[in-house]
C-alpha positions as CSV (number, residue, x, y, z in Angstrom):
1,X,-35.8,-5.0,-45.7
2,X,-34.8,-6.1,-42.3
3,X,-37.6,-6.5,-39.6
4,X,-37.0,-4.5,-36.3
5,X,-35.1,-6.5,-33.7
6,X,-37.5,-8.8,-31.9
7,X,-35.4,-9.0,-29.0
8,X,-35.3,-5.2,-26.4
9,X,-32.1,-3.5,-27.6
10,X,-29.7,-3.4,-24.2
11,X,-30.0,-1.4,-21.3
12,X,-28.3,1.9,-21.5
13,X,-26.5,1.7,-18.0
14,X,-25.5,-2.0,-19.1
15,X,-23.6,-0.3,-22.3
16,X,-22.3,2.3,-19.9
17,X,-20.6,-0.5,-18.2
18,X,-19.4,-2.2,-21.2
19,X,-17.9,0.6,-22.8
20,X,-16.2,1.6,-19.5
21,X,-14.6,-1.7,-18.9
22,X,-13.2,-2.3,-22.7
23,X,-11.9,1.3,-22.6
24,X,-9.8,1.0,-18.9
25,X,-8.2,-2.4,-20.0
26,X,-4.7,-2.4,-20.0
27,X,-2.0,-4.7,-21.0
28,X,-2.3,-6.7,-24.2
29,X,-6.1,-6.8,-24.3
30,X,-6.1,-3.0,-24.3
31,X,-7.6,-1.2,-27.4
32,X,-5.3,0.6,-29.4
33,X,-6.8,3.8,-28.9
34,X,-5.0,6.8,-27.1
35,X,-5.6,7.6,-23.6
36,X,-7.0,10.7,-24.2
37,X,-9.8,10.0,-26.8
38,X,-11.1,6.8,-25.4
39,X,-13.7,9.1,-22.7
40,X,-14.3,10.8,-26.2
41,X,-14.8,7.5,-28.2
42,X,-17.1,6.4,-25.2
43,X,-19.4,9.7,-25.7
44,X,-19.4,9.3,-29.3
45,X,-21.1,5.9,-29.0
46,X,-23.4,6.5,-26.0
47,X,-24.7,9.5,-27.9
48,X,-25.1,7.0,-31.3
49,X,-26.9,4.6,-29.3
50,X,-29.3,7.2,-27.9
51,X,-30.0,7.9,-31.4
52,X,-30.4,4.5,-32.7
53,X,-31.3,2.2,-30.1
54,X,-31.3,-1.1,-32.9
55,X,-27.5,-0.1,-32.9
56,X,-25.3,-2.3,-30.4
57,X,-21.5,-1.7,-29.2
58,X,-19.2,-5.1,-29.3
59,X,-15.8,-5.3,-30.1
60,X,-14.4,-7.5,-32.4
61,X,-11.2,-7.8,-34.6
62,X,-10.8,-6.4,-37.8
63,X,-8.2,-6.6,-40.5
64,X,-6.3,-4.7,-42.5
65,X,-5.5,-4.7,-46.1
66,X,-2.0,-6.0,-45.4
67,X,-3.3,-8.4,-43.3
68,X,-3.3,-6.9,-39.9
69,X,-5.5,-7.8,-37.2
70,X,-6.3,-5.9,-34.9
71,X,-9.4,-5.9,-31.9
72,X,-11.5,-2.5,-32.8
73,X,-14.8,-1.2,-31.2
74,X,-17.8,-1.5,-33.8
75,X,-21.5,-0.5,-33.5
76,X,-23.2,-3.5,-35.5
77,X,-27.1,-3.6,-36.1
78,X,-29.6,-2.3,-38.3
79,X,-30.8,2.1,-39.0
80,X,-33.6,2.9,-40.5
81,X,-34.0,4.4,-44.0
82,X,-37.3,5.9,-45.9
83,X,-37.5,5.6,-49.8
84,X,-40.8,6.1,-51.3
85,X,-43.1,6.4,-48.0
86,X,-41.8,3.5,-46.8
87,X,-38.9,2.9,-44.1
88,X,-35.8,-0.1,-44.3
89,X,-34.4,-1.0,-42.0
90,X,-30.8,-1.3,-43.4
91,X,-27.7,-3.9,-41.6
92,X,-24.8,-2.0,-41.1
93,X,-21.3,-2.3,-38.6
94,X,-19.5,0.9,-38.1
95,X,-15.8,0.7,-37.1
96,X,-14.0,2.6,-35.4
97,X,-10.3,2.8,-36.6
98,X,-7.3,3.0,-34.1
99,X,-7.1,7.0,-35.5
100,X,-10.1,7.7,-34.4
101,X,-11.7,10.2,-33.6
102,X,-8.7,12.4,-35.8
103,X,-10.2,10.3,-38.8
104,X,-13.9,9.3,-39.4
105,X,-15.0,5.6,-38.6
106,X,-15.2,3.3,-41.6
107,X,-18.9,2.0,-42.5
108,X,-19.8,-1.2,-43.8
109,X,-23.5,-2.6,-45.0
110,X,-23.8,-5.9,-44.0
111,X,-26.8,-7.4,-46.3
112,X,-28.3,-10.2,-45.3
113,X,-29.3,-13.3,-47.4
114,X,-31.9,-12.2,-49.1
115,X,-30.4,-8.2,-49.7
116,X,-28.3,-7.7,-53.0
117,X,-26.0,-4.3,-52.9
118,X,-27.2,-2.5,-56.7
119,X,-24.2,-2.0,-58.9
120,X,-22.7,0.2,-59.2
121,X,-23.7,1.5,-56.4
122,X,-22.5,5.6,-55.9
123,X,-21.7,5.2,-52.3
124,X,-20.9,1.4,-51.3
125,X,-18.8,-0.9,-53.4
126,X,-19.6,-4.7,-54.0
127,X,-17.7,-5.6,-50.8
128,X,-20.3,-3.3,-48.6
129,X,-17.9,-0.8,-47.7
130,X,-19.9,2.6,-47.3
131,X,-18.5,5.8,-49.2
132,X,-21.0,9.2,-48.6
133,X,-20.6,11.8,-51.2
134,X,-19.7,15.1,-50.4
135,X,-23.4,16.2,-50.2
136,X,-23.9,13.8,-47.5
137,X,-20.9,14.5,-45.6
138,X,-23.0,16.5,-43.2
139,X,-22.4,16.4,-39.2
140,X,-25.0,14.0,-37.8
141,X,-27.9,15.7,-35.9
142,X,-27.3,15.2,-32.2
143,X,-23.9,13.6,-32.2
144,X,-21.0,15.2,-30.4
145,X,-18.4,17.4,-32.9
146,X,-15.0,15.6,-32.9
147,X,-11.7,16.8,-34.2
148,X,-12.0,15.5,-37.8
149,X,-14.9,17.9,-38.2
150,X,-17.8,15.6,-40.1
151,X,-19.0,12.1,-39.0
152,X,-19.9,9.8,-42.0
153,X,-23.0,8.8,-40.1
154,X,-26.9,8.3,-42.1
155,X,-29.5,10.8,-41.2
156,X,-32.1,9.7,-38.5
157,X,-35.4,10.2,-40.2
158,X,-37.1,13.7,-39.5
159,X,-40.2,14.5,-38.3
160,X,-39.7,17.9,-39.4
161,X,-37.5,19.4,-42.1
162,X,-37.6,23.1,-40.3
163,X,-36.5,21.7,-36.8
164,X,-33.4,23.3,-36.2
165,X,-30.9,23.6,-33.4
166,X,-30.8,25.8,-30.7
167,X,-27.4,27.9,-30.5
168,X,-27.5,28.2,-27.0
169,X,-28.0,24.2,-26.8
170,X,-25.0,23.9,-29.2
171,X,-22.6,26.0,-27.4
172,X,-23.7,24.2,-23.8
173,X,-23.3,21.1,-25.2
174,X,-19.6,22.1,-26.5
175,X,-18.7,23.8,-23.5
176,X,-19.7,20.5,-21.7
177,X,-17.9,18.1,-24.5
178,X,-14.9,20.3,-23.2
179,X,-15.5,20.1,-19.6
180,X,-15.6,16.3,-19.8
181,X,-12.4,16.3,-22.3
182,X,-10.6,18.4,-19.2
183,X,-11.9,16.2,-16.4
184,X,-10.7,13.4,-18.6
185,X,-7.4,14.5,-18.5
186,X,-7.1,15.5,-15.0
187,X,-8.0,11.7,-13.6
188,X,-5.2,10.4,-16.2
189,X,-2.7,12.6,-15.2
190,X,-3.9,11.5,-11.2
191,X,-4.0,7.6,-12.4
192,X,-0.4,7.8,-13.4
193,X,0.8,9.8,-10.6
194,X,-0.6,7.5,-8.2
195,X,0.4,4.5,-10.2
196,X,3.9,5.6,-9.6
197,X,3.3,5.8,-6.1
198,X,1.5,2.3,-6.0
199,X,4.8,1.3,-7.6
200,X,6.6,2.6,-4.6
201,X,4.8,1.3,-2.2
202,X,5.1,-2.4,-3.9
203,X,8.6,-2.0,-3.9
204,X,9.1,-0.9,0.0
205,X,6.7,-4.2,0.9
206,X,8.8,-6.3,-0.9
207,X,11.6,-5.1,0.8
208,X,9.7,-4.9,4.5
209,X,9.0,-9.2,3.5
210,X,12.1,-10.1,2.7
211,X,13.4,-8.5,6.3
212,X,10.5,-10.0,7.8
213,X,11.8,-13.3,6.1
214,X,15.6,-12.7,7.7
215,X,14.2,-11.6,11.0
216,X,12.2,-15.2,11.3
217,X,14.8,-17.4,10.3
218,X,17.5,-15.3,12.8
219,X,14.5,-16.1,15.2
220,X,14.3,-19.7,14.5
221,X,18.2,-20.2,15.0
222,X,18.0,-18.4,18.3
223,X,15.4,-21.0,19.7
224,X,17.2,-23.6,18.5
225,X,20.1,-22.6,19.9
226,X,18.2,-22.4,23.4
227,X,16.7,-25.4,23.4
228,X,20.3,-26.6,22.6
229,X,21.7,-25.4,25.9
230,X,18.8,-25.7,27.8
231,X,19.7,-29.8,27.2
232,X,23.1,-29.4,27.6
233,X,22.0,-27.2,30.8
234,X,20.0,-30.7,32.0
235,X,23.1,-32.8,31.2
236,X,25.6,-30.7,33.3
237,X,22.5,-30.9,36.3
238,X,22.4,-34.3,36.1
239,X,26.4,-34.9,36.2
240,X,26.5,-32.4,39.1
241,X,23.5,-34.8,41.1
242,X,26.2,-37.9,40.2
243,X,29.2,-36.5,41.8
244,X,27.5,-34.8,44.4
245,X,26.1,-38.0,45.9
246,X,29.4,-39.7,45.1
247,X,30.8,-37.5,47.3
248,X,28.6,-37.8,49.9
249,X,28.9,-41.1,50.0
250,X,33.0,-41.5,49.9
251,X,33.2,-38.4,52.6
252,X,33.6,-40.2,55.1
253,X,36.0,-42.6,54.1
254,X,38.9,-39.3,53.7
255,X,38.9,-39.3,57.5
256,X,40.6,-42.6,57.8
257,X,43.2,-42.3,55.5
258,X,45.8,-41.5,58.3
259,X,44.9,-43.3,60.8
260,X,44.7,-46.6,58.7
261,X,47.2,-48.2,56.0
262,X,44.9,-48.2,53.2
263,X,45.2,-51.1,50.6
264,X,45.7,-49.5,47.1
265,X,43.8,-52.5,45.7
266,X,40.8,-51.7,48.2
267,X,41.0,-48.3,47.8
268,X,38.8,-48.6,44.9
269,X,35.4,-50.2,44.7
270,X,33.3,-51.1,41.7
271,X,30.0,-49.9,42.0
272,X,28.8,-52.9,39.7
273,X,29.0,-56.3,38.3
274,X,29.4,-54.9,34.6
275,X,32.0,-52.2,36.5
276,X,34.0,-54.8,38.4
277,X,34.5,-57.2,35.1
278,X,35.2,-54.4,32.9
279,X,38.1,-53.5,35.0
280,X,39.1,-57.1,35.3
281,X,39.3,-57.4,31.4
282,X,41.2,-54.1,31.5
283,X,43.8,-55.3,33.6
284,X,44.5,-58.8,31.7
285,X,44.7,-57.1,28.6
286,X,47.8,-54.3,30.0
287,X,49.5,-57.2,32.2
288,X,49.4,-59.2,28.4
289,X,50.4,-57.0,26.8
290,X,53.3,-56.1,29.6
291,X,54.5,-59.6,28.9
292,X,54.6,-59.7,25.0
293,X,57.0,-56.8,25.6
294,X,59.4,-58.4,27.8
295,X,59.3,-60.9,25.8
296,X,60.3,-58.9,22.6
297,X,63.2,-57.8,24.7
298,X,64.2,-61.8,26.0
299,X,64.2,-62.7,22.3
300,X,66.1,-59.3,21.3
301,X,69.0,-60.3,23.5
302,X,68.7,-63.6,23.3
303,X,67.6,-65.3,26.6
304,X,64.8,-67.0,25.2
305,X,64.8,-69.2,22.0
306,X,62.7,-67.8,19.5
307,X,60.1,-71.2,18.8
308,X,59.8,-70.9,22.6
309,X,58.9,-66.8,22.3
310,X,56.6,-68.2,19.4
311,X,54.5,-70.3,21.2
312,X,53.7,-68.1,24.3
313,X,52.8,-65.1,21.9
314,X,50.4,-67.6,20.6
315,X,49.4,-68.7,23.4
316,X,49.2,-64.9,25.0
317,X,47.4,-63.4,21.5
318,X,44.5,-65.7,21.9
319,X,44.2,-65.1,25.7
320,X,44.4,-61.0,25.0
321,X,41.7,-61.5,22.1
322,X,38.8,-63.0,24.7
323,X,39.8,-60.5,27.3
324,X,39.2,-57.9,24.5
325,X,36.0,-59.4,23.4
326,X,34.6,-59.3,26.6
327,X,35.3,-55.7,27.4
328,X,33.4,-54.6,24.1
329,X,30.6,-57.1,25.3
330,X,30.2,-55.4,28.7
331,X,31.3,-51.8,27.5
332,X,27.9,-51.8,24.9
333,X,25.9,-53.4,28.0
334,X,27.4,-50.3,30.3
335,X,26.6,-47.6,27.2
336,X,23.0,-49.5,27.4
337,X,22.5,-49.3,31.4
338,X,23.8,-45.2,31.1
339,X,21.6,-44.6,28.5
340,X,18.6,-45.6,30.3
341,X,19.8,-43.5,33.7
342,X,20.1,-40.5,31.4
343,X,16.1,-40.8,30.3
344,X,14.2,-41.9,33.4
345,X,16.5,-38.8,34.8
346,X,16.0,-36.4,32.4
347,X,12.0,-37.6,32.7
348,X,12.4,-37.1,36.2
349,X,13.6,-33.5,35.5
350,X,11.1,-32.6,33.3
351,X,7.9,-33.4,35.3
């Protein structure tokens, strides 16, 4: 005999819960029972448990003779059973199979240590598994009718063996057993329909972020693209400020062209040091290279002897390479000086 479980058996509402949540999962943790009995399945056991409150729902997984696993719903714990005046409390776990409720759950005992199963026993074999005769195979008292027509469930001990049933309580609680079994079907038949719709919407906000994606990075080139020209904008401003006050300050000087022979070489002023031996450079290296050419013609036609048109080449070459030199030397220090125009004006620009 098992003692009574020491520990309260679980709140009601808290099985409520449980039952609800393993019977909505979906996915591959779902239990492989059909949509439309799992409200009936969850019925079936609240109405168990109301009977035998030592019985607890859990799920667990449970395999097959050809070695199938597979996660069931079970109602493990103990129900009570008088022989002789005196009541046992007897282990059992009561399956229920992935056909259920078209086929009857499958009952184990599970005895403890100190419990031995009598062989042969008429209605549970060595292994524990629970078979009812046919004069047991009676609907238990209280529990819901299902579709297979007789649950192989133990009676709960009766007070009275002349209690019966009410019909006007059995065909109330069948009309309501059908009620539920509609209502059941109405909020799948809702669930999918707005499922589909849910897929719907997913797909149109995908599509709404992906132009919302586009749109930004169209935006993002566009104020690049301004702040591009608004420098370029700055740049132009600036040259327009140069020539401007060059032209101020060389207006003037247009007036006295006719009345004055002007001097080509003073018609032209360098406005620096770096300016005025840049264009000194510039004009050694053409007037060099001037006279290498003529004399490639002298020694073409033969004026000059040719060890005398090898040493001035020489002589020129070297000459042409410092001038050359130089202008790279004050051409960086010129790139240098404009650079630092360009930011003190642009700084003056932007405050």
């Amino acid at each position: 005999m098992v003692p009574p479980p020491s520990t309260p058996p679980p709140n009601p509402q808290q099985i409520q819960q449980f039952l609800s949540s393993v019977l909505s999962q979906r996915g591959p943790s779902a239990l492989p029972y059909t949509e439309d009995t799992k409200w009936l399945i969850r019925q079936h056991l609240l109405t168990l448990i109301s009977h035998y409150p030592s019985l607890e729902p859990k799920t667990a997984t449970f395999t097959h003779n050809d070695g199938r696993s597979v996660n069931l719903l079970q109602a493990d714990g103990t129900i009570p059973m008088p022989f002789q005046g005196v009541t046992y409390n007897i282990p059992i776990i009561i399956w229920l199979m992935e056909s259920y409720p078209r086929h009857p759950p499958v009952v184990y005992v599970n005895p403890t240590r100190d419990m031995i199963i009598k062989r042969p026993h008429p209605c549970v074999t060595p292994s524990g598994y629970g078979q009812p005769p046919p004069r047991l195979a009676s609907t238990a008292a209280g529990y819901p009718p299902s579709p297979y027509g007789r649950v192989q469930l133990p009676q709960p001990p009766q007070h009275s063996t002349s209690q019966t049933e009410d019909a006007a309580e059995v065909y109330q609680r069948n009309a309501v057993n059908k009620l539920v079994e509609m209502v059941h079907g109405d909020i799948i038949g809702m669930r999918k329909a707005r499922e589909v719709e849910m897929e719907g919407l997913f797909s149109a906000q995908a599509v709404l972020r992906r132009r919302e994606e586009e749109i930004n990075k169209g935006l993002k080139e566009m104020q690049d693209e301004k702040e591009g020209l608004e420098q370029q904008l700055q740049i132009v401003l600036m040259n327009s400020d140069v020539l401007d006050g060059w032209i101020r300050d060389n207006e003037g000087k247009t007036k006295n062209l006719g009345k004055h022979n002007v001097d080509v070489d003073e018609a032209f002023h360098c406005v620096d040091v770096l300016s005025k031996q840049m264009l000194d450079c510039t004009a050694a290296d053409l007037a060099i290279e001037d006279v290498v050419y003529s004399l490639d013609k002298a020694v073409q036609e033969g004026a000059v002897p040719f060890d005398q048109y090898l040493r001035n080449v020489r002589l020129l070459s070297r000459e042409q390479f410092f001038h050359r030199a130089t202008a790279a030397k004050v051409r960086a220090a010129q790139m240098q000086a404009q650079v630092a125009s360009m930011s003190a004006r642009l700084h003056h620009y932007m405050t």
